[in-house]
N, C-alpha and C positions, 0 to 999 in steps of 0.2 A: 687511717682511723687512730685519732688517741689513745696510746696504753693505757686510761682510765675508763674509756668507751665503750661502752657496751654495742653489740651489732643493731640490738633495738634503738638504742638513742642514737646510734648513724644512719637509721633510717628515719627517725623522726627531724631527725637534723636535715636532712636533704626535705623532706616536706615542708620543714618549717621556712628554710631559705628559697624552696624554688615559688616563683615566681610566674603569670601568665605571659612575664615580657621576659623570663628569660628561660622560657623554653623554646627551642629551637623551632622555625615555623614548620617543617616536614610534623612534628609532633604533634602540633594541634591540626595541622592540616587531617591528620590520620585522628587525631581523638577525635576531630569534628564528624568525620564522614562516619566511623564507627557508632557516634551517637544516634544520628540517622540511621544505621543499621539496626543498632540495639534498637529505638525506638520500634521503627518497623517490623521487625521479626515477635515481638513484646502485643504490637495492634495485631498480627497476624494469630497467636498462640493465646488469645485471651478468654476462646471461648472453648479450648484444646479441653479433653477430657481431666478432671479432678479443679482445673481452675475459679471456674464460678462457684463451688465447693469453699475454695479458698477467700475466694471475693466477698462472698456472703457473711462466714465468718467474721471477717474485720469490720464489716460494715454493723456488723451486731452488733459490735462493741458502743460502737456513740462515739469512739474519742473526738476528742477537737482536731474539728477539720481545719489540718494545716498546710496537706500534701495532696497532689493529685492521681488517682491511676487515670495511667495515663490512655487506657482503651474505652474507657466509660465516661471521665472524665467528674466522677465523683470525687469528694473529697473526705480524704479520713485522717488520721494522725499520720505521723511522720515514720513511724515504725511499722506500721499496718501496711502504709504506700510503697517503701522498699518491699515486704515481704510479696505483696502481689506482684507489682510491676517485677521484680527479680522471678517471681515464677514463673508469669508470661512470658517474658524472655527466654527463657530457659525451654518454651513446652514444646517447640515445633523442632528443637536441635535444630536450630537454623541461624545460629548466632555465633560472633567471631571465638577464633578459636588462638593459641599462643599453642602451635604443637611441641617447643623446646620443651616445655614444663606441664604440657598437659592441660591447660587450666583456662579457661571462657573468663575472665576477667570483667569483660563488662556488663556482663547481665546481674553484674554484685556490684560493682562498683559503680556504675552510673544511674540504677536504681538508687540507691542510698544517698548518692549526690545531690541528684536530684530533690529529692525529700525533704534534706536538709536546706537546699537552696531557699526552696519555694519558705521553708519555714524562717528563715533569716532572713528572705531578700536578697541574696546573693544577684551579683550583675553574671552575664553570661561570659565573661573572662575568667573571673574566679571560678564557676562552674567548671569550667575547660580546666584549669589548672589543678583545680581538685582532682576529675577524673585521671590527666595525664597522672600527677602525683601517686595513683592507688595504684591504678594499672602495672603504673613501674613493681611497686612492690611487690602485689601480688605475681605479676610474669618472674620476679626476680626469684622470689622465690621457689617457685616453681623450675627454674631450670639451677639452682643451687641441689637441689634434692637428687641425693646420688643411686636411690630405689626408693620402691613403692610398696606399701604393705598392702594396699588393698583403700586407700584412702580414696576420697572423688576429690579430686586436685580444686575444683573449681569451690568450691567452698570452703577448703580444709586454708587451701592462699587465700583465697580473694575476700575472706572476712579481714584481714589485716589490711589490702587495699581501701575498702568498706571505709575502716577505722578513720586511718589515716586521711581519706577525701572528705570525710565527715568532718571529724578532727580540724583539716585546717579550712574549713566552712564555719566552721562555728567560731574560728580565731583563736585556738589555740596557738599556744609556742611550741618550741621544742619538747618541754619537760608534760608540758602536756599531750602533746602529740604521744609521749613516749608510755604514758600510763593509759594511752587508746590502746594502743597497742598490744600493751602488759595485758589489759583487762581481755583482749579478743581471743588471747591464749586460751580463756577459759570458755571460749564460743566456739572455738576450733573445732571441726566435724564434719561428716558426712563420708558417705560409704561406696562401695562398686557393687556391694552386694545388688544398692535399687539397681541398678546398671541391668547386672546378669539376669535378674527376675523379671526385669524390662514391667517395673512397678510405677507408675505415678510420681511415688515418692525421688524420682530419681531430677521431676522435673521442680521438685520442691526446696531441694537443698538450693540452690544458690537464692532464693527467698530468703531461707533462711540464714544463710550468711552475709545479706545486705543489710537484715534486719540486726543481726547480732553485732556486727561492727558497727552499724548507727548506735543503737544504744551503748556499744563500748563508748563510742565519740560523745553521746551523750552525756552519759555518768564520768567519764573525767571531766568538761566540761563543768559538772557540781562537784567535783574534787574529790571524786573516788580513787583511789589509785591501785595501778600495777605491775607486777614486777619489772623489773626494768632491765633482766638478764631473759628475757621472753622466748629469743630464740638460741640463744647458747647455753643458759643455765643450767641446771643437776636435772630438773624435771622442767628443760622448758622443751621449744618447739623440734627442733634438733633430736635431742634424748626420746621425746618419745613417740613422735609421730615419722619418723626416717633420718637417715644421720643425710646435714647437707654441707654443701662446701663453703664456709666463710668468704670465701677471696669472690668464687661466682657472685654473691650475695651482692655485695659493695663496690668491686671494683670498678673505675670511675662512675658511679653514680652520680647519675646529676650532668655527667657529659656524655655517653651513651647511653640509647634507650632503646634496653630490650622490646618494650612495649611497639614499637615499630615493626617487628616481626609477627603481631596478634595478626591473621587472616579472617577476613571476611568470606563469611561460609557463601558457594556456589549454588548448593542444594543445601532443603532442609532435612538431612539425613545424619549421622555421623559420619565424623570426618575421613573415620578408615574406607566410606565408601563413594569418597569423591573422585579419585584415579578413574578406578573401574568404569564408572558412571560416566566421566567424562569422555574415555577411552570408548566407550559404547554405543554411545551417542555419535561421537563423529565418523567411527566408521560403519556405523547402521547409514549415518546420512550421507559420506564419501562414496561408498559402494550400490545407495540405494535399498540396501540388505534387507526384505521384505522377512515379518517371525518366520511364515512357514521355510523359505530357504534356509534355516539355521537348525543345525542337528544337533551342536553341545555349544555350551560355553565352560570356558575354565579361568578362575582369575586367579592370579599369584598372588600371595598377601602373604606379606610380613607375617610373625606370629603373633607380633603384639595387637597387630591389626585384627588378626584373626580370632581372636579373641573376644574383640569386640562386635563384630558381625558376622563370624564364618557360622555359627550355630545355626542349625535346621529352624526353616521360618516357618511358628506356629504365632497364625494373627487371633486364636479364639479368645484370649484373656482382653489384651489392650493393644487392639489392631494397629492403632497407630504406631507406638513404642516399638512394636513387633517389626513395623516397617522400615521405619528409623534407624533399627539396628541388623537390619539384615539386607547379605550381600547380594543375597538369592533375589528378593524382592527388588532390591535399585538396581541387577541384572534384567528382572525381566522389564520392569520399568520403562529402561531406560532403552532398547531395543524395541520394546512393543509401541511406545509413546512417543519415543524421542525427546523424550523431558522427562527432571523431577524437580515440578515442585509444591506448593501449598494444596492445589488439587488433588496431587497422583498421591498425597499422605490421609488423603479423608476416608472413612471407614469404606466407603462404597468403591472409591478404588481398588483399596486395597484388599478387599473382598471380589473383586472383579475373577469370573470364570477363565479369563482369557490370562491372568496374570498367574494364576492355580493351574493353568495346565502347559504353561509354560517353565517353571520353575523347577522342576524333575531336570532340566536341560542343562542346568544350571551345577557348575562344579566347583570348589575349592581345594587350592594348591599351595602346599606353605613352602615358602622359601627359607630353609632355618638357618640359611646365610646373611639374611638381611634382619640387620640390624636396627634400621628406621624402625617408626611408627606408621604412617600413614603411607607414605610412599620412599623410594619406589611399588608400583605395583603395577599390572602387565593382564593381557587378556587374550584369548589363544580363541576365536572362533573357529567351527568345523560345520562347513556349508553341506547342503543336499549332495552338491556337484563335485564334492569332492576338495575343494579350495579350505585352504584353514589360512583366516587373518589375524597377525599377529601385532601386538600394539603392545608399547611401556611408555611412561612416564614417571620420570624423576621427582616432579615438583607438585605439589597440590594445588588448583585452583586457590587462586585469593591471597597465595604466598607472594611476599619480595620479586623470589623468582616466576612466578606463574601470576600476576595480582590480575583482580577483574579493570575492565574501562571503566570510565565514568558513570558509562551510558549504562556498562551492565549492572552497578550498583544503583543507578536508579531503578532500573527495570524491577530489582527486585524488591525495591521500596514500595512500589505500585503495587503490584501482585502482592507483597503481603499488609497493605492498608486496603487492598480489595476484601477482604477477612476478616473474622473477627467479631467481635463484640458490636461494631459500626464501622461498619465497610465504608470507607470514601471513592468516589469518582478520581479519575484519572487527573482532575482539575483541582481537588482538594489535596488529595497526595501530592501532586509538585509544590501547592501555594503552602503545605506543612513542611515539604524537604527544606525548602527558599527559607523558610524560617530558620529554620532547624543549622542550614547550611549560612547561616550570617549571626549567630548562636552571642557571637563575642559584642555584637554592637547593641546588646538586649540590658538594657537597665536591669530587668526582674527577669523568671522564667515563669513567673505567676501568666496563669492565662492561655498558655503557648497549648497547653492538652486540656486546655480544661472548661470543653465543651465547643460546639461547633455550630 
């Protein structure tokens, strides 16, 4: 980085030069299939509790329709369309996750992409290259951040992603890129508090951070500007939202990409309870393990893990949410069912007798040696007959090291375009993946969601 260069214009700098042909193919390979996930998970959470709420809303407004949601296939303005389509994504916690940094990257960044696409005309290259472009940013920043005050990662980063993919959709340069970015500082937000209150609002924010980084990208665009010390300045990103590390930030950006490490979520739960869940499932089906043979379960979790779902599962406020984030619930789930997913999260599951008199069984054990997030995590069953089955895993489904097949990333493409606002057949969900998955040979993305 040049001694005159500020950290924000080295990242606008790398947006402005990178390129859809000179991004490495493993990168669009992964932004492509990721888009099909967001997509999917987005048709699957559109009609999730608080979302048509949100739909309605925008739709009041009249703006010029220039953008699509993408579950309905209506059309509204281009900020209205991020902030739905970004909350969809977001409702079922079923969408990819960057565990270095914390932070869901795409259900901000390819909503707002998108948006802007449709409203320029963008070809399906430049689309890709956008999203690669944000993703970076926002994963980058997120694993530069050396603690957490209590921020939601996925919006507090991923509006800078937002900016930036927006930014160079509309054909900004660098200097403009850099005053997307300036301006996103001041959109910068969202909290853990929805988290722990297990609120609505929690599947809101990353709406809200598609929509605040498009209109960043917007208004520079008309020559609004902003600061251009964004994230190292006296009161920029750095100072007052957690001190992060410069060198993480940038170092060879543009020839490594963190973004390669975002996982495609397994189950639509939180991610601290995809070990467990998977660990319980295989050896409920290994052993045959019928509920009544099983006397306790107990699963190790991390603390930070534990934190996120170790709390007593109360489904009375927002059953769903309540599901989501507890460990107790994808234990019994996942043993009684042998699955989770888009189903075992609907009220009526999750109110299910059999799931409530099994979860007493259910125990939590923090490891305060383990210093991950998600995993390692580990599950100790104690049989009728006296047998206790003991199970770890290192890696979380969907990671590098653990990734799903092809075949299981379509599976759950199907199952969550069976959902939703307008459910598709098993025949409309592939002839949308087949689209979706040849994304770069598409003139427009006009059309692609928008109506059936």
């Amino acid at each position: 980085m040049p001694a005159d260069e500020s950290l924000t214009e080295t990242l606008a700098k790398f947006a402005a030069e990178t390129t859809y042909k000179s991004l490495p193919s493993n990168v669009v390979a992964a932004t492509k299939q990721r888009v099909l996930d967001t997509i999917g998970v987005a048709l699957a959470g559109s009609d999730a509790p608080g979302c048509d709420g949100a739909r309605q809303t925008i739709l009041a407004e009249g703006a010029m329709s220039t953008s699509t949601l993408w579950a309905s296939g209506e059309r509204v303005g281009s900020r209205g369309a991020a902030f739905v389509n970004g909350m969809h994504a977001a409702a079922l916690d079923y969408d990819s996750v960057y565990e270095r940094g914390s932070v869901h990257p795409d259900i901000v960044t390819i909503p707002a992409a998108w948006a802007i696409a449709e409203q320029t005309g963008a070809d399906g290259k430049a689309f890709l290259a956008a999203v690669a472009i944000g993703n970076e940013i926002a994963c980058r920043l997120g694993a530069a951040n050396l603690h957490n005050k209590g921020w939601f990662y996925t919006s507090v980063h991923a509006v800078f992603g937002a900016a930036a993919a927006s930014a160079k959709l509309l054909g900004l340069d660098a200097n403009g890129i850099t005053n997307a970015l300036g301006l996103a500082l001041s959109r910068a937000g969202g909290t853990q508090q929805a988290l722990i209150e297990k609120s609505l609002a929690k599947r809101a924010q990353s709406g809200f951070a598609a929509e605040a980084g498009l209109f960043a990208a917007q208004l520079a665009a008309a020559g609004v500007t902003g600061p251009r010390e964004a994230i190292e300045g006296k009161f920029g990103y750095h100072a007052l939202y957690g001190e992060g590390d410069p060198e993480i930030l940038i170092d060879r950006i543009g020839q490594q990409f963190e973004s390669l490490d975002v996982a495609i979520k397994k189950y639509p739960s939180c991610t601290a309870n995809h070990v467990p869940i998977d660990l319980l499932i295989d050896t409920a089906v290994d052993h045959d393990l019928q509920p009544d043979r099983v006397e306790s379960i107990e699963i190790t979790l991390s603390p930070f893990a534990d934190q996120l779902v170790g709390a007593a599962f109360d489904p009375s406020k927002n059953p769903q949410v309540a599901a989501q984030f507890s460990i107790h619930y994808s234990a019994a789930s996942a043993l009684l069912r042998r699955r989770l997913g888009i189903a075992e999260i609907q009220d009526d599951a999750v109110h299910d007798m059999r799931v409530t008199d099994f979860i007493p069984k259910v125990s939590v054990a923090i490891d305060a040696e383990n210093e991950g997030k998600f995993a390692p995590a580990g599950i100790s069953i104690k049989t009728t007959s006296g047998d206790t089955l003991t199970r770890r895993l290192d890696h979380v489904p969907g990671t590098q090291a653990n990734p799903l097949s092809d075949e299981q990333v379509a599976a759950k493409f199907r199952d969550c375009a069976a959902f939703g606002l307008s459910p598709r057949s098993v025949a409309e969900a592939d002839a949308l993946a087949a689209t979706l998955g040849t994304l770069e040979t598409n003139e427009t993305l006009d059309g692609i969601l928008g109506g059936r």
